[in-house]
N, C-alpha and C positions, 0 to 999 in steps of 0.2 A: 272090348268096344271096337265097332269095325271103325275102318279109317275114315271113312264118310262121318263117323259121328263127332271124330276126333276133329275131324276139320271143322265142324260144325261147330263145336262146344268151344273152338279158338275163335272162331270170327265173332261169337256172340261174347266172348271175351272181351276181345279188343273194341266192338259195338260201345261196350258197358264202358271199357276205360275211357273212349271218344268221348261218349254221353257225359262221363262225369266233368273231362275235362274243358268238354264247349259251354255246359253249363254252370261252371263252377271255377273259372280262371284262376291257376296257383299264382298266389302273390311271389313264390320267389322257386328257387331252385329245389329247394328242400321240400317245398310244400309238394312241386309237380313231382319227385318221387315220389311221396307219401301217396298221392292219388293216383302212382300208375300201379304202387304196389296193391292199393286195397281188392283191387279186381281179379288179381291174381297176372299180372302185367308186368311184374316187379324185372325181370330180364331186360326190357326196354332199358330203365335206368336202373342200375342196380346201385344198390347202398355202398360206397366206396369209402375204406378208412386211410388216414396219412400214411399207413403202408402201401394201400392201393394206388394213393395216389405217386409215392415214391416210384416205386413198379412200371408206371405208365409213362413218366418222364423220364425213366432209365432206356426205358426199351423204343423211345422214341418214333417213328412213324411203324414202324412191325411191330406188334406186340410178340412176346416170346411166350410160346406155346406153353413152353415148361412152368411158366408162371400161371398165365390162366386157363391152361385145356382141363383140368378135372373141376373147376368153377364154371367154367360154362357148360361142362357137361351135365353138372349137377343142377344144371338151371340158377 
């Protein structure tokens, strides 16, 4: 796919997650993940478990690569 279409097939991505979210306000936290992930948006918020959140409150204002570089790279 050239990079023009890649870019393209992202904006209309993120278009679709707007759409759903302006017309469909999540009641709570949980819910706005579930609606960023249906569009395929899920990177915005990602589904985070009590280990993730352990991890995040360790590494305090710097997140530590070694924990999350092969998750974010994996999307």
């Amino acid at each position: 796919m050239a990079e023009a279409d890649k870019n393209w097939a992202a904006e209309m991505t993120a278009l679709t997650t707007n759409n759903t979210l302006v017309n469909n306000l999540p009641k709570n936290e949980n819910e706005l993940i579930d609606k960023v992930h249906e569009p395929g948006c899920g990177d915005l918020f990602p589904y985070l478990s009590e280990k993730d959140y352990k991890l995040i409150a360790g590494d305090r204002e710097i997140p530590n690569h070694q924990h999350w570089g092969q998750r974010i790279a994996n999307g």
